[in-house]
N, C-alpha and C positions, 0 to 999 in steps of 0.2 A: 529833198534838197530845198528846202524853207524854210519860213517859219511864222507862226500862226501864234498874237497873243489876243488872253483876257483876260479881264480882271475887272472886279466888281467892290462897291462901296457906297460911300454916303450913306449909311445906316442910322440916321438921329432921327429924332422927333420931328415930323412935320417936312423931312427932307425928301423927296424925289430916290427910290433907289435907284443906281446908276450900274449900267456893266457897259464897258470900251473896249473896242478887239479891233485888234490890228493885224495887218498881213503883207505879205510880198506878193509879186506878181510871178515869182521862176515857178515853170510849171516842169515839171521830171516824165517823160513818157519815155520807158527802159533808157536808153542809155545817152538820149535826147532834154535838154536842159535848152532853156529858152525862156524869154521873158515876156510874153505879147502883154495886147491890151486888152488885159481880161481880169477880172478880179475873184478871187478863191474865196469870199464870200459870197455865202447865199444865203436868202431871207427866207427862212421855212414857215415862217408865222409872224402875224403881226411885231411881235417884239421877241423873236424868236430866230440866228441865226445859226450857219452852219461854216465852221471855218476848216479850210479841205489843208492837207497834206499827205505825203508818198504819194504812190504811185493815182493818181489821175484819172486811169480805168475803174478804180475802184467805184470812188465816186459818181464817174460820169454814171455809173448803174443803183449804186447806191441811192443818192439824192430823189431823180426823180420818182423813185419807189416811192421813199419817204411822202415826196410831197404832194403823191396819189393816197395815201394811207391816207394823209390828215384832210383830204379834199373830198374824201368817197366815207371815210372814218373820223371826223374831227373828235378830237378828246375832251371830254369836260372841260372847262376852262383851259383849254391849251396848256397844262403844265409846262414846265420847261423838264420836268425829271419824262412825265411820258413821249414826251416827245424825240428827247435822248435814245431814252429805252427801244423807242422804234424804230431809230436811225444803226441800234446795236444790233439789234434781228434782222434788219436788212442785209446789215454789215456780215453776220454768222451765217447769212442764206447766201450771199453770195460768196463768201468766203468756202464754204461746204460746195458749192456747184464749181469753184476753180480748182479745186481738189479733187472732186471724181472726173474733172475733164481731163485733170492731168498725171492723176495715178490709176482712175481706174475703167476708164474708158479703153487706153491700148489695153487693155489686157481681157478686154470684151465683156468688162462690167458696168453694174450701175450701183448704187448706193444702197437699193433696194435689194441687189443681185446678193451684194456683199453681203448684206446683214441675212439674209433670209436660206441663205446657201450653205452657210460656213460648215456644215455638218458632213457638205461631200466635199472641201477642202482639206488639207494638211495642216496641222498646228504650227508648223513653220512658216507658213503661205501666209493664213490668216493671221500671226502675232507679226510678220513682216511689213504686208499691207496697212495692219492697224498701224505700227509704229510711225510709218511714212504718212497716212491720213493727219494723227496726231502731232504730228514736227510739220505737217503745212501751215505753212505761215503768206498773211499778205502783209506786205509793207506798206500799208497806211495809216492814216489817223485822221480824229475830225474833232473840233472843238462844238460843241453846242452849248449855244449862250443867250442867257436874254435876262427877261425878268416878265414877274405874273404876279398871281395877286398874295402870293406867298414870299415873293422879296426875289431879289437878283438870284443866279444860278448859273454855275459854270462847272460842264461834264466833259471831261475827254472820250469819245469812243477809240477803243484800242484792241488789234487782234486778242483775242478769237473774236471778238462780239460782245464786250463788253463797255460798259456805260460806267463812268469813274467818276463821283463827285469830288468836287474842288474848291466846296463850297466853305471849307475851312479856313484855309491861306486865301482864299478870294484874287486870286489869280491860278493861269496854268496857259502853258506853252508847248508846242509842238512842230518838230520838226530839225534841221539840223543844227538851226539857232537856238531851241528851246534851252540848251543850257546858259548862253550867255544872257539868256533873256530873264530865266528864271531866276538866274545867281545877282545882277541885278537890279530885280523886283523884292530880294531877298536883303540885297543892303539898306533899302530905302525902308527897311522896318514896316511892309506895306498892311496894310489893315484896313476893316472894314468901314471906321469912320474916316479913313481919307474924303478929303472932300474931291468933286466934281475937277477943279483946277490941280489935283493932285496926284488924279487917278490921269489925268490927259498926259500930264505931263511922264509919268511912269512911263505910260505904256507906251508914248513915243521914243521916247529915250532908249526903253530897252528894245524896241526894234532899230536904233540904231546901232545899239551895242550887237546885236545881232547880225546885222551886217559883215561883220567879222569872221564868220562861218562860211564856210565853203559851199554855195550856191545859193545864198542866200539873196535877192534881190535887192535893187537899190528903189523899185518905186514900192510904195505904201499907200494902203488902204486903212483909213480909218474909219471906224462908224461910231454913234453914241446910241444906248438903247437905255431909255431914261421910263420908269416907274410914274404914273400920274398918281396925284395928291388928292384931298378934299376939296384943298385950292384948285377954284375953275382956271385959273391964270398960268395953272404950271402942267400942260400939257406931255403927256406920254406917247411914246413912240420910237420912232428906230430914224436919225439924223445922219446924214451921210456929209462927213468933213470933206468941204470943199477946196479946189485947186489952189484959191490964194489962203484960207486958211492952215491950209498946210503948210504955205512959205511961209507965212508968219512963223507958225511952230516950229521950224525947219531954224526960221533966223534965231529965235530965242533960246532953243536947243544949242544954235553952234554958240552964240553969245553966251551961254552956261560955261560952256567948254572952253572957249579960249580963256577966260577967269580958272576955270579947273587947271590950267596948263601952267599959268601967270601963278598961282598959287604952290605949283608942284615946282616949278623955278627957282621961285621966295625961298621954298623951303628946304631944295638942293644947295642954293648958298647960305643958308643956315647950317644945313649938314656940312659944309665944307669947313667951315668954324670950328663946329662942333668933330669933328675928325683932326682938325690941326691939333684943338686941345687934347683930343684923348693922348694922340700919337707925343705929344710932349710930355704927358703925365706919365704913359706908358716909356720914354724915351731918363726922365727922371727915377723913376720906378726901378730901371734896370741898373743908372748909376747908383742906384742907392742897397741893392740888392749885390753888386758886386764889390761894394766896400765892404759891407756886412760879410762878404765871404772870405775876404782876403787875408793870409794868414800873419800872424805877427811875427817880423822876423825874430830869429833868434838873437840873445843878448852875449855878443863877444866883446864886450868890458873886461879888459883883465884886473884883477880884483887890486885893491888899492892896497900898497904895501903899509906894513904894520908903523905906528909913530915910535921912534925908539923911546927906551925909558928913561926916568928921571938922572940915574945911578949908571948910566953906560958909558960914561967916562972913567968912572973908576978904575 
């Protein structure tokens, strides 16, 4: 019950590459929804984030794994794909441990029991159990985002433990807004050369269009995770949009909108013109189809008597 975006761009000559992720604050713990002051991003690397949705527990176990791996194990240049990739193992390890806790624990096993055993079980027993191991499901997701020295990068991790590049449409979305959000980012033709001012404005926009879904939060996080240059002047790093920043964007956003409205007004009493005329054309149409049908009466003329002749006096 959120929703989590990003989306990445500015891809020209000499440009800064950029990725901006945005998020709500509703946090979902089972059947508990609530909004504190806490924000579902996390900064897993210098220009490396980690944006959380479903379930909560997941993450709270998740994440800090992750950012012992990259502190006890940092990865060659901090990729943004290895970095993913390790947030999906963690993800498939802990997703595998809620699973024997909850299918195969009552039943006085362990994961090791199960596989190593199966020869004193039943083939009904073992294709049962598998089947329920294999249909366990955790319901969450995670965006991991940034940019390295190979260009911006945007990965969903998604049950079972998997790591899903995004890196094609240069956005992607998560959570119970992800469709409004994505549908969109999808009108706006978005792409990789958007600029800076173009990509901010998306991704706020479609978390407000977001909004619209059922637990979706009304406060936002934004951050900017910006690529350095050759230019010493155009500094790289992870920029966190500040509270009057955001009213700005917040004013300029609804300032869009109320013009969107003003514009869908205009063009409703345009349609209402434009419906008068059809319904007269339409209204013409029908007298002129029912002349065309109407039948000729019959001719009762009685026939005209004959002239007498010249010679009828005789």
């Amino acid at each position: 019950m959120t929703v989590c975006i990003a989306a990445s761009g500015n891809i020209r000559p000499g440009a800064p590459p950029l990725v901006i992720v945005a998020a709500d604050r509703m946090i979902t713990i089972g059947d508990i929804e609530y909004e504190p002051d806490q924000t579902k991003s996390v900064l897993l690397a210098g220009q490396t984030v980690a944006l959380l949705a479903g379930e909560m527990e997941t993450h709270a176990v998740v994440c800090p794994a992750v950012q012992d791996s990259l502190t006890t194990n940092p990865p060659p240049g901090f990729l943004n794909k290895t970095i993913a990739e390790r947030y999906a193992t963690e993800f498939a390890f802990y997703r595998r441990y809620v699973a024997e806790q909850e299918i195969l624990m009552p039943l006085g096993l362990t994961a090791d029991d199960f596989l190593t055993r199966q020869t004193a079980m039943s083939h009904e027993f073992v294709r049962d159990v598998a089947n329920k191991l294999l249909g366990h499901s955790i319901d969450s997701q995670a965006i991991i985002a940034g940019v390295d020295h190979t260009g911006p990068h945007i990965f969903k991790i998604v049950d079972p433990g998997v790591a899903k590049s995004f890196d094609t449409p240069c956005f992607a979305a998560i959570g119970t807004g992800s469709p409004h959000a994505e549908s969109y980012l999808m009108t706006t033709g978005f792409h990789k050369n958007f600029r800076p001012s173009q990509i901010l404005y998306a991704v706020f926009a479609a978390k407000m269009k977001a909004e619209i879904a059922s637990g979706v939060g009304s406060q936002t996080d934004l951050l900017i995770i910006r690529g350095g240059t050759t230019n010493p002047l155009v500094r790289g790093g992870t920029f966190i949009v500040g509270a009057t920043q955001m009213q700005r964007l917040r004013s300029i956003y609804e300032k869009q909108q109320t013009l969107v409205r003003q514009s869908e007004m205009d063009a409703i009493e345009e349609m209402e013109a434009l419906m008068t005329e059809i319904a007269d054309k339409s209204h013409q149409s029908d007298h002129a189809a029912q002349a065309a049908n109407v039948p000729t009466p019959p001719d009762n003329t009685p026939p005209a008597a004959p002239e007498p002749s010249g010679d009828s006096g005789r």
